[in-house]
N, C-alpha and C positions, 0 to 999 in steps of 0.2 A: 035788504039784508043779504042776498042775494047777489046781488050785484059787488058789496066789501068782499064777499069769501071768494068771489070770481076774479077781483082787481088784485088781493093778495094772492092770489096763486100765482096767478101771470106776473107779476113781481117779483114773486119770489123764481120761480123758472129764470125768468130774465139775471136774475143775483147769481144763482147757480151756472151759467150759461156762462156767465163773465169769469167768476173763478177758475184759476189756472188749474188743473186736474193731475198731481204729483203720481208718477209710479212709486209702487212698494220700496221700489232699491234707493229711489231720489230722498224719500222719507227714512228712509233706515241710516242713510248715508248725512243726511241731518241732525238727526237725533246723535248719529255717531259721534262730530264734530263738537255737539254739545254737551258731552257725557265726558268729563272729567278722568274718572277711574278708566274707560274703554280707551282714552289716549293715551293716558302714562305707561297703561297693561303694554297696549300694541307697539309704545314707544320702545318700551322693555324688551319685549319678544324678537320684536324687528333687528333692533342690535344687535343679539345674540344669536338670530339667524345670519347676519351678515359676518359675524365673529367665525360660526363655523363654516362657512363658506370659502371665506378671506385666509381661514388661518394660517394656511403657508407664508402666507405676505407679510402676516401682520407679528406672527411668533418672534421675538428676537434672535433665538436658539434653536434646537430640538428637542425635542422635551422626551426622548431617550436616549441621549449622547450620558455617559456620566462622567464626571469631573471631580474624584474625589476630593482634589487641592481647593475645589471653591465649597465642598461640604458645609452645612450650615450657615452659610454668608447670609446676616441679616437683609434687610429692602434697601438696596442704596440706589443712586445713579446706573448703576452697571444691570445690578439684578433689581428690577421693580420691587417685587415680593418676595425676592430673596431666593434663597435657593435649599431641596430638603438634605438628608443625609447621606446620598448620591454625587450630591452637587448638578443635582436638575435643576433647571431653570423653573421656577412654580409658573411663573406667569406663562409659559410657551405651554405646559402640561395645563393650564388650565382654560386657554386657547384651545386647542387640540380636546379637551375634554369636552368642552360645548361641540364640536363637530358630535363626539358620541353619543351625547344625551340625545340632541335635537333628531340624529337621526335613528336613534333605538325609540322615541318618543314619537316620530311621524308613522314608525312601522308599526307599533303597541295602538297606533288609532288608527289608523287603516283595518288593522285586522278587527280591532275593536267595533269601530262604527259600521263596518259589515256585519259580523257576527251579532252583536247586538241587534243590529234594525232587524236582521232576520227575524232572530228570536222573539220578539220581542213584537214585530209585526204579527209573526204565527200564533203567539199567547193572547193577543188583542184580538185580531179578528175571528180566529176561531175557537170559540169557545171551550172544545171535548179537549183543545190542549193544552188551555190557559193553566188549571189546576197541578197538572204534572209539570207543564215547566217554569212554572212560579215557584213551586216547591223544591225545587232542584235548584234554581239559581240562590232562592235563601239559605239552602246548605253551603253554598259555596260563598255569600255573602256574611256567614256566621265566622267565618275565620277572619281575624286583619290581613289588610294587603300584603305585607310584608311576611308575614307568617304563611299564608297561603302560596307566595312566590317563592321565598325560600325552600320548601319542602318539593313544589315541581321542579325548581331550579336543578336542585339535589338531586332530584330524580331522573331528570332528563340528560345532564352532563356537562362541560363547560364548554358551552357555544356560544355564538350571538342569538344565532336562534333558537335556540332553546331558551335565554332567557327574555326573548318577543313575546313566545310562546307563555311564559309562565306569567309574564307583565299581562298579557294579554287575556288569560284565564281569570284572573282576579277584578278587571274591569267589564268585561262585557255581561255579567250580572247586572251591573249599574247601568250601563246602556241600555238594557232589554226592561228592565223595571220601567223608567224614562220613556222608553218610545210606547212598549202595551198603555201605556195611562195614557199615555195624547191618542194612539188610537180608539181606544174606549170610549174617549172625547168624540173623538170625530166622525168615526162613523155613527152615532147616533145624528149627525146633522142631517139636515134637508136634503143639499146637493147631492149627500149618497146617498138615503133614500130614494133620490129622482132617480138616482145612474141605476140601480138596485130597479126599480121600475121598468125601467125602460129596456129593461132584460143584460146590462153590462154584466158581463162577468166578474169574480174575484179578481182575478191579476189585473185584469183593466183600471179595476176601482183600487186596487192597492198603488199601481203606477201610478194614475193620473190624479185622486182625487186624496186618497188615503198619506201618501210619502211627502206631497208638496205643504201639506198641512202640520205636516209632527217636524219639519227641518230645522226653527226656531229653537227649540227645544235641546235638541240633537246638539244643534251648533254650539249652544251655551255650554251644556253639558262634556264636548268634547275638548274645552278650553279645560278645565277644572279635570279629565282627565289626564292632559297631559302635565299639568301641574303636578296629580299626582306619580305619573308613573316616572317624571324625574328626582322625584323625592324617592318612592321606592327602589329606582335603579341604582340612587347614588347609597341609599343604605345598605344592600344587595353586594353592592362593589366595597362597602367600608366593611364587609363582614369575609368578604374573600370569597362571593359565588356572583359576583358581576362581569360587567366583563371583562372577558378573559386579558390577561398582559398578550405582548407587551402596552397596548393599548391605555392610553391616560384614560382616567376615568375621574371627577370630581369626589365623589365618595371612595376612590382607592388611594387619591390623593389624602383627602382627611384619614383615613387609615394608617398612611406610611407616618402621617406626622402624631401620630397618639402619644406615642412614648415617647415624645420627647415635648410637650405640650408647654410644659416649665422651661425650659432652655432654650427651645425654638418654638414659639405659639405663632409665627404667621405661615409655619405649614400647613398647617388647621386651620387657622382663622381666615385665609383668603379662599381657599374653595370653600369653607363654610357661608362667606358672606354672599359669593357669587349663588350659592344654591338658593340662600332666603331669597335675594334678589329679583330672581328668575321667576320663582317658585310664587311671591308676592305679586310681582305682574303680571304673572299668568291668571289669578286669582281674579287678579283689578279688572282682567279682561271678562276673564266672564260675568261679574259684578255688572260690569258694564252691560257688555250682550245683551243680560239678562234683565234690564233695564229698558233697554231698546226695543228685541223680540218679545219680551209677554210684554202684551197689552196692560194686563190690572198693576204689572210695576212700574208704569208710566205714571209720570208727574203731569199733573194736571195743572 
């Protein structure tokens, strides 16, 4: 009996031995490839980063020249999407309008997934501050995004940055909720107990053991924010506190074409499609992500 538990072990050792040993990134980057939603997302997104990149190249027109003799001209050969009550070109202003989103949307997570992990980190690990700033972040999560951006927007003035700022207050609530609960997680584990033992300090254990373990999470999370603060900026800008002209903006584009929805509807209707669009693959991506990075939403 004795001798079978001895010959399966070494067996099995041997089986294990043989198995090729995948890093974390080679396994995520698998899973990636086989995730449906996290393709089409990243397919989406990618284009629309290379859209605001390219735009000079790729605009036909200027999408602040105006022309009032071509005012209204439906989507032909000449004008893709036609042209609004300026005689702007739509498709070059909504070119140039993806440069605004993507870059008021890199700066809205930037400042976001700092501020958040902070916060959010300090409410998880120590606990005298968890209470106070839990309760303060649900004060400011009690208002909608949009309602909450609007009123600092107003408050602050019409800038870009001010409206970073204002984008940026209404999400990092939602990041700091997100990171305290995976920390909560985590530092009850082993390995920080051990580092906790072995006399590491807090920042050590917040750098090395604490931050590498919540990144999953973060990552998903910051897909699905910047979904959202393109949907709030272009509402922001349809309401006249986005940002500022002369500057195309996709939601100041659907603004300019409101009154005239019945006699010209592809001034609204094509930045409206490109916002679901975007806004949708952004979604797919974190769908995805989050499919990948948590373990228990893995297919078995």
């Amino acid at each position: 009996m004795v001798e079978m538990v001895t010959l399966d072990k070494n067996t099995e050792a041997e089986d294990i031995g043989k198995k090729p040993i995948k890093s974390y990134f080679q396994q995520v980057r698998k899973e990636f490839w086989k995730n449906r939603s996290a393709k089409i997302g990243a397919i989406i997104f990618l284009l629309v980063c290379i859209v605001a990149l390219f735009c000079p190249l790729l605009a036909p027109y200027d999408p602040l020249v105006l022309n009032v003799r071509e005012s209204f001209s439906p989507p032909s050969s000449k004008y893709l999407f036609g042209t609004d009550s300026y005689g702007r070109d739509i498709l070059s202003r909504i070119l140039y309008g993806a440069r605004v989103s993507i870059r008021v949307g890199l700066e809205v997570l930037i400042v976001t997934a700092f501020f958040g992990t902070l916060i959010g980190i300090i409410a998880g690990w120590y606990k005298k501050f968890d209470n106070i700033i839990m309760r303060i972040m649900d004060g400011f999560m009690a208002f909608p995004a949009i309602v909450l951006a609007l009123a600092i927007r107003s408050a602050l003035g019409p800038m870009e940055f001010n409206l970073v700022i204002a984008l940026s207050v209404t999400q990092i609530p939602r990041i700091a909720r997100i990171v305290r609960s995976a920390v909560l997680k985590t530092r009850e584990m082993g390995f920080v107990r051990s580092a906790k033992a072995v006399g590491a300090n807090n920042l050590r254990i917040i750098l090395l053991h604490i931050l590498p373990n919540i990144l999953s999470p973060l990552i998903v999370q910051a897909s699905f924010t910047f979904a959202t603060v393109i949907l709030v900026e272009a509402g922001l800008s349809f309401v006249g506190v986005g940002v500022p002209p002369p500057s195309p903006s996709w939601g100041s584009i659907v603004a300019d074409g409101r009154d005239y929805i019945r006699t010209a509807p592809w001034i609204t209707m094509s930045p409206g499609a490109v916002i679901l669009i975007v806004v949708l693959g952004l979604n797919l991506l974190g769908d995805g992500l989050r499919d990948i990075l948590d373990p228990k939403m893995q297919k078995k």
